[in-house]
C-alpha positions in Angstrom: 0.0 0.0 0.0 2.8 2.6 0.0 3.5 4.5 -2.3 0.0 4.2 -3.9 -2.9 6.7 -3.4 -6.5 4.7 -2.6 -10.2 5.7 -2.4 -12.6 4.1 -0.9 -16.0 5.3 -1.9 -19.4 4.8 -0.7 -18.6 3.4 2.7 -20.4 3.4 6.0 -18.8 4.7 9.2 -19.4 3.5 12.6 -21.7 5.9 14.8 -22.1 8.3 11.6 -24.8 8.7 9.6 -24.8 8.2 5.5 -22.2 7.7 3.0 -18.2 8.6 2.8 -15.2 8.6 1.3 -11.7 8.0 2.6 -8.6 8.4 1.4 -5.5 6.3 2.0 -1.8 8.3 0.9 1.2 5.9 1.3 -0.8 3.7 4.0 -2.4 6.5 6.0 -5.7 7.6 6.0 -5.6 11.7 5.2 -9.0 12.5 4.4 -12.6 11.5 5.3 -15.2 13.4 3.6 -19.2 13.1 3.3 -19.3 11.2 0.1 -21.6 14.2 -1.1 -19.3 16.7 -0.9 -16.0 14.5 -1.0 -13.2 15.3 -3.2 -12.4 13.8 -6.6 -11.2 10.6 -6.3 -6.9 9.8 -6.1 -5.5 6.4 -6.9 -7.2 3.5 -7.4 -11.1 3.6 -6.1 -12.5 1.0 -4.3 -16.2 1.0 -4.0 -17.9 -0.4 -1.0 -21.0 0.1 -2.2 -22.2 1.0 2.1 -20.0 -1.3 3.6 -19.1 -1.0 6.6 -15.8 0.4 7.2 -13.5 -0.4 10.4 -9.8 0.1 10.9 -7.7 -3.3 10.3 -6.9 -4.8 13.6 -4.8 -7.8 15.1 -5.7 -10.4 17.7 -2.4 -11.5 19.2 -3.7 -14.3 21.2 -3.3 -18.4 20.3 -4.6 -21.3 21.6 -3.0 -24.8 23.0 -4.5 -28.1 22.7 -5.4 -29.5 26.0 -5.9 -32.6 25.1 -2.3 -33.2 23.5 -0.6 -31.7 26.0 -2.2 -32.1 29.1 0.5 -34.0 31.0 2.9 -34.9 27.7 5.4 -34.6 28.5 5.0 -32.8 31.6 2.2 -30.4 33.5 2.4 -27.3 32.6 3.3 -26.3 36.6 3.4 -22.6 36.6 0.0 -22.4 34.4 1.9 -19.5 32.2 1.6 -19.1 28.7 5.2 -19.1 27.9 5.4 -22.7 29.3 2.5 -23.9 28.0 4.0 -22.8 24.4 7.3 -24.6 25.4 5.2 -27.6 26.7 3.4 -28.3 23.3 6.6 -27.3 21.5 7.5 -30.7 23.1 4.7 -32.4 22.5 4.4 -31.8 19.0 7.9 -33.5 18.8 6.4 -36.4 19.9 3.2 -36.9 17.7 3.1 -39.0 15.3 0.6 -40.1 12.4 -1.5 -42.7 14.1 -1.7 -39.6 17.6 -3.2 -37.4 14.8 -5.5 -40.0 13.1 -6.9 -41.0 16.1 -7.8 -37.4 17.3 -9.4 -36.9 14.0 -12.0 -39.7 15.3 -12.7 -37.5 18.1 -15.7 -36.3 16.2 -18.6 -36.3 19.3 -18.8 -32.9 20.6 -20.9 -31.3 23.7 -22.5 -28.9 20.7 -23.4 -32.5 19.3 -25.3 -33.4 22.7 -27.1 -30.0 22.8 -28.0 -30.0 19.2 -29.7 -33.3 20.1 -31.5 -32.0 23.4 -32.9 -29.1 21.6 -33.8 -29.9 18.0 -35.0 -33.8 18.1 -38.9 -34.3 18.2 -38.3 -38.0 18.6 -36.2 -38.1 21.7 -37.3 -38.4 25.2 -33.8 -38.4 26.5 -30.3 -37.8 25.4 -27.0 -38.3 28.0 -23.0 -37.6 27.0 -21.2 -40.5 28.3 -16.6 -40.3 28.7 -15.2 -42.7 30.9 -12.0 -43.2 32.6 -10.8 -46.2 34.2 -8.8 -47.1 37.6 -8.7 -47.9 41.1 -11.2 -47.1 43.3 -10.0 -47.1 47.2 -11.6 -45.7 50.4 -9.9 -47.1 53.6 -7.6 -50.3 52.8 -10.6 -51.4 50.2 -9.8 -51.0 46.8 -11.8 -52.3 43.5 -11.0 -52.1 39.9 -13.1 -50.2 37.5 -14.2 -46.7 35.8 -16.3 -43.9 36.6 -18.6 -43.2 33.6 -19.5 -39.2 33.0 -23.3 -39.0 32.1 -26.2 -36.6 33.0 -29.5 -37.2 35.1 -31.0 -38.5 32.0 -28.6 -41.7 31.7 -31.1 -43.1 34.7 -34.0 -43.5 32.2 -32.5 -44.3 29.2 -30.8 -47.3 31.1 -33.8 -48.2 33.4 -31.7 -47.2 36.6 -32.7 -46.3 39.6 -31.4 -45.1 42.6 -32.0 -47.1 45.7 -30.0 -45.1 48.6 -29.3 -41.4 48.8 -30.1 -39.7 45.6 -28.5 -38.9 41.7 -26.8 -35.8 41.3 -28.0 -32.5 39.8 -28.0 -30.4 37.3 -26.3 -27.9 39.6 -23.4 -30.7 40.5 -23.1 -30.7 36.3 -22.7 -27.1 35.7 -20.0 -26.6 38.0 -18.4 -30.2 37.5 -19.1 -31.3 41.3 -16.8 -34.3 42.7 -19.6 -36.4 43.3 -21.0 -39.9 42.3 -23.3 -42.2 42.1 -22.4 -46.1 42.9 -23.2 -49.7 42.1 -24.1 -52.7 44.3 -20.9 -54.2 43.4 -18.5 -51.3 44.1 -20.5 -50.7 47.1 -20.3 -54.3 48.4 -16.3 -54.1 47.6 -15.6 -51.0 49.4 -17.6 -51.3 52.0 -17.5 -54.9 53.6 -18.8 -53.8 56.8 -22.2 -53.0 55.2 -22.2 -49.3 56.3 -24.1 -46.3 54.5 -22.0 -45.5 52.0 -23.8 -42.7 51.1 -21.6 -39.7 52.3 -18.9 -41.5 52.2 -15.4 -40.6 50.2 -14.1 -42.3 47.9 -10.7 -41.8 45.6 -10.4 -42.7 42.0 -6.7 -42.2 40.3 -6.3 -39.2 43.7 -9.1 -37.9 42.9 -11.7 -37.8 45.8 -15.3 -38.4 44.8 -18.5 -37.8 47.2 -20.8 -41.1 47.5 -24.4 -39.1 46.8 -26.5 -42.6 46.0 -26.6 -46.1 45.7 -27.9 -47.6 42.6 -30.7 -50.4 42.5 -28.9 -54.0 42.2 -30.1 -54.8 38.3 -27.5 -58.0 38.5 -25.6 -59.4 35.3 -26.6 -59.3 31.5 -26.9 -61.5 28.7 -23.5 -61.2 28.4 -22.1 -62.0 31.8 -21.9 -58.7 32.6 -21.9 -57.5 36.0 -24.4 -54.2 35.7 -23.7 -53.2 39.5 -19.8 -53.0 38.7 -20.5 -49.3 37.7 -19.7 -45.7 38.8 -21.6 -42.5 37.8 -20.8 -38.7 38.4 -21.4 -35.5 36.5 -19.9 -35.3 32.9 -18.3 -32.0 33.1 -16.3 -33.5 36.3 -14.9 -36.7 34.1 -14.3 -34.4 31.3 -12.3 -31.3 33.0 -10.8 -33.5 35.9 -10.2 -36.7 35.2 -9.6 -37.0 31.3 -8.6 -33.0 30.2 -10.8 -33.6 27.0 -13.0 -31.6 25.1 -14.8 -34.3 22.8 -17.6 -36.7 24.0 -16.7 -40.9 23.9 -20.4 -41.2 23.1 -24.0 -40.2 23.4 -26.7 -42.3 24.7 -30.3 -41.2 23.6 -33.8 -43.1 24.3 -36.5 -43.0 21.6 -40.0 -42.2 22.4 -41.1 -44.9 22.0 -40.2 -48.7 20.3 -41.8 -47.6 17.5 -40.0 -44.6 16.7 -36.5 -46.1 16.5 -36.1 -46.2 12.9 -37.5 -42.1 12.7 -35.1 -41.2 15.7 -32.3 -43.0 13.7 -32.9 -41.4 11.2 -32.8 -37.6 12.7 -29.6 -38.5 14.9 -28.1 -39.0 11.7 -29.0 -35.8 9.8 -28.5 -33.9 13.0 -25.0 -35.1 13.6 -24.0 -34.7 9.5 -25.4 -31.1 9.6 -23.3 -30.8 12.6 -20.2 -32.2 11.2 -20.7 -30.2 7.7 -20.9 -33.4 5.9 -21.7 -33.4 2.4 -24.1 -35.8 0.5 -21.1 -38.1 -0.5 -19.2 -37.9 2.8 -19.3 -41.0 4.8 -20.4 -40.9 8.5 -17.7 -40.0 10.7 -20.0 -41.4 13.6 -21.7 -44.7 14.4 -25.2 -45.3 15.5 -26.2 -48.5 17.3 -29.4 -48.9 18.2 -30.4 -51.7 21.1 -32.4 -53.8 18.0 -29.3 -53.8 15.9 -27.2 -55.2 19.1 -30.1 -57.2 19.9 -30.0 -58.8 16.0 -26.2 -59.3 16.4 -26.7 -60.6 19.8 -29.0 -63.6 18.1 -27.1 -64.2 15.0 -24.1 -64.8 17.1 -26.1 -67.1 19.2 -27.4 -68.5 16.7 -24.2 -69.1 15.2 -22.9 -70.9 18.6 -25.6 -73.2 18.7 -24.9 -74.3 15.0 -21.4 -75.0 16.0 -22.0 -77.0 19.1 -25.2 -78.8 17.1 -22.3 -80.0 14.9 -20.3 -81.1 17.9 -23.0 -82.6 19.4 -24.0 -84.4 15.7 -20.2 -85.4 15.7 -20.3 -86.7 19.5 -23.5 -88.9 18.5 -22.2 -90.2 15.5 -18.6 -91.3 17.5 -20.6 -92.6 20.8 -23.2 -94.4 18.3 -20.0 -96.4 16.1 -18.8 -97.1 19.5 -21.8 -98.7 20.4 -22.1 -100.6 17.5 -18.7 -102.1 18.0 -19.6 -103.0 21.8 -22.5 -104.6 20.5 -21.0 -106.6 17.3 -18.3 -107.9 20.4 -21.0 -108.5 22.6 -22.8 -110.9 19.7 -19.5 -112.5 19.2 -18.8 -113.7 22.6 -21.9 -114.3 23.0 -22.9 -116.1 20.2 -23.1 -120.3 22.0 -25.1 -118.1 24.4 -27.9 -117.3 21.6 -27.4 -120.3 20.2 -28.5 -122.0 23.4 -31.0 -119.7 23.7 -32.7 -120.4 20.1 -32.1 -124.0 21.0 -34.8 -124.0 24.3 -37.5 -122.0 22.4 -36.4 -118.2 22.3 -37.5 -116.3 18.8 -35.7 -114.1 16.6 -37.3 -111.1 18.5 -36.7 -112.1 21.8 -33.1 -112.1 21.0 -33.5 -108.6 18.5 -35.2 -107.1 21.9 -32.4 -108.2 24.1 -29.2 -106.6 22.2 -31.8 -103.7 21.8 -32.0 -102.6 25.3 -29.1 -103.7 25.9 -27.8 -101.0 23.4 -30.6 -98.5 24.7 -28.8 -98.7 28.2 -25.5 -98.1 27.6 -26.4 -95.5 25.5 -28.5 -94.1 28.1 -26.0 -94.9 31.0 -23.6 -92.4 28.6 -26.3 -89.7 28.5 -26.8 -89.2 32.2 -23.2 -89.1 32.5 -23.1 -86.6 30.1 -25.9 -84.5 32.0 -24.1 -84.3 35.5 -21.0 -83.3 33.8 -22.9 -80.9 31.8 -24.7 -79.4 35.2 -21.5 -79.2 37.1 -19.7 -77.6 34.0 -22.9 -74.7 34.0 -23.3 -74.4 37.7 -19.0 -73.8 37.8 -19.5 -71.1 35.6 -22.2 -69.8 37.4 -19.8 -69.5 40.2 -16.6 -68.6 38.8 -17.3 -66.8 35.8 -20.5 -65.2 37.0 -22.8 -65.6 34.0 -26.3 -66.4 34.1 -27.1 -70.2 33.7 -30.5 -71.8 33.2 -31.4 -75.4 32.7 -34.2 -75.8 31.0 -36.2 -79.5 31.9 -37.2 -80.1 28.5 -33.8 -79.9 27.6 -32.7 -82.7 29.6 -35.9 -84.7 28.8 -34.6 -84.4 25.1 -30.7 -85.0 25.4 -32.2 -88.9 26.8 -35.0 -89.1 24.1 -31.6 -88.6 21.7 -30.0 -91.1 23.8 -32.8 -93.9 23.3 -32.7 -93.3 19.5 -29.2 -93.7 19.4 -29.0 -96.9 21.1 -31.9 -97.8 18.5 -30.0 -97.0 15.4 -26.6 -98.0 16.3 -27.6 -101.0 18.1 -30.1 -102.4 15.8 -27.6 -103.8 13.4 -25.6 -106.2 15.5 -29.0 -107.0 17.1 -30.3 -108.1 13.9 -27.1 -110.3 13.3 -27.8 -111.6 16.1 -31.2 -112.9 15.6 -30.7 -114.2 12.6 -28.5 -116.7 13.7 -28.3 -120.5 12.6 -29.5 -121.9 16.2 -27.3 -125.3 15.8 -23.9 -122.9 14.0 -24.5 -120.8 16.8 -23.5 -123.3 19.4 -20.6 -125.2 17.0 -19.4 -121.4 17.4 -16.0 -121.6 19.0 
């Protein structure tokens, strides 16, 4: 701009009524002039057509990335911005590719959560969810596990409730209150002695936590999980004091109602893209799941396990049965002066068929209720050590010895047709 003469005509002036011209000479403004009575025009002219005008300014502020540098390499101890420049300088030494892909997933943000509070029509209830997990410890108890950061709307969308003492508040959220709410489990584990833990102080990773409730005992899911093994508190307190993170791990919404799943899919979806400035061939940079989608790959994979042991089971019979067969076809050998005799005093050919039959039928079924107490044992150890739900249905075992029976039949009736048919008089020459 030195050196050269510009006008700028037509412009609007803050706190000044209508139109006026300035003039810049070598990068200094030396005239302003009601454009009605301004000057002729020097330089180059620049219309602005009743812009508005303002004198070029410069922000000299920056700002440093929390969540890279929080604690990497080192705290930023004095809280100064000339360290906390020389702390990221650091930590930008250390990033690497896969550090900055991985950020770039970090797509969930709280503008996310309140876009979906406020402009859904079919949600009843939306909650951020970060977690961090540790040690929790009170006294010489300690128990593994994490403290999940939610609002007071996680209790409905899960189907929680709070048995002892109450949930936190809105007013423990805003200003990111040390205070939780805990489990059967973690209650059981740090507090032995059976004592109101409400109150109470915990620590997670030195961080001390104020018990405000006690869950409702829901027990273990489908899975084998343990739902009692769980720890909530405010979201703002996981987020600012526990994890130094800006972005959201997830978001947990409830539909209206069953019916409306597919509609509130549908509007999380456009929500979050509109969000996210995604265009029309973007792909998602979010995932929804939806409890019927787990629920359909909860099933398929079930289903999937009982094909597989079916075929074990199919393989087992098919084993057990040749290795009644061959007990039987040495049972007919050794015996066969036996039948012989037998045919020789008056007994038919289905007297003898019926004999090898049961005969068959209870080994077979001797096998099957061996098979069932190991097959109790094995469930009710699991029960125990692994904590998953067992149950042993009656028709179950009613069908494992109907398969039994069969088997003997099919496997057995072979040798117990060689058998009866025979020669009564070869049968006793039989050496």
């Amino acid at each position: 701009m030195q050196n050269n003469n510009i006008t700028i005509r037509q412009a609007r002036l803050q706190g000044r009524e209508g139109l006026w011209q300035l003039t810049v000479e070598n990068g200094r403004f030396s005239r302003i002039e009601a454009q009605d009575a301004a000057t002729l025009p020097q330089g180059e002219v620049l219309d602005a057509e009743g812009g508005l005008a303002i004198p070029p300014f410069v922000e000299p502020h920056i700002h440093l990335d929390t969540t890279q540098t929080a604690g990497e390499p080192s705290w930023n101890q004095s809280g100064t911005l000339f360290e906390g420049i020389e702390r990221w300088a650091e930590r930008k030494a250390m990033l690497t590719h896969e550090d900055v892909k991985a950020r770039a997933m970090q797509t969930l943000k709280l503008a996310d959560f309140h876009a979906l509070q406020d402009k859904t029509k079919y949600l009843s209830a939306v909650s951020p969810n970060v977690s961090s997990s540790g040690q929790f410890i009170y006294g010489a108890n300690n128990y593994p596990g994490s403290v999940s950061g939610v609002n007071t709307d996680y209790l409905s969308i899960r189907q929680l409730s709070v048995e002892n003492g109450d949930m936190f508040t809105d007013a423990d959220i805003q200003s990111s209150s040390k205070v939780c709410v805990i489990g059967k489990t973690i209650a059981d584990n740090l507090f032995p002695d059976g004592g109101d833990p409400v109150g109470r102080i915990i620590r997670f990773n030195k961080i001390p936590f104020r018990i405000v409730g006690v869950l409702k005992a829901k027990g273990y899911n489908s899975m084998g999980q343990d739902q009692d093994a769980v720890v909530l508190a405010p979201y703002t307190t996981v987020m600012k004091r526990l994890l130094a993170v800006t972005y959201l791990q997830g978001i947990f919404t409830s539909a209206l109602s069953e019916d409306m799943t597919d509609q509130a899919t549908e509007e999380i979806t456009a929500l979050l893209r509109s969000n996210h400035k995604l265009k029309d061939g973007d792909d998602d940079d979010f995932n929804i799941r939806s409890q019927q989608e787990l629920s359909t790959m909860l099933n398929s994979t079930t289903d999937l396990m009982t094909t597989l042991l079916a075929c074990i089971a199919g393989i087992s019979l098919i084993v057990g049965g040749i290795g009644i067969m061959n007990i039987m076809y040495v049972s007919v050998t050794e015996r066969t002066r036996e039948i012989g005799l037998r045919m020789s005093v008056g007994a038919r050919g289905i007297d003898i068929l019926s004999q090898f039959l049961i005969e068959a039928i209870l080994i077979s079924i001797t096998g099957g209720i061996i098979g069932v107490i190991i097959g109790v044992g094995a469930s009710l150890g699991v029960k125990v050590l692994a904590h998953w739900p067992i149950y042993i249905q009656p028709w179950s075992v009613m069908l494992s010895f109907a398969v039994c029976t069969v088997t003997g039949v099919f496997f057995g009736w072979y040798p117990a047709k060689k058998a009866a048919d025979l020669d009564p008089i070869e049968a006793i020459r039989y050496e």
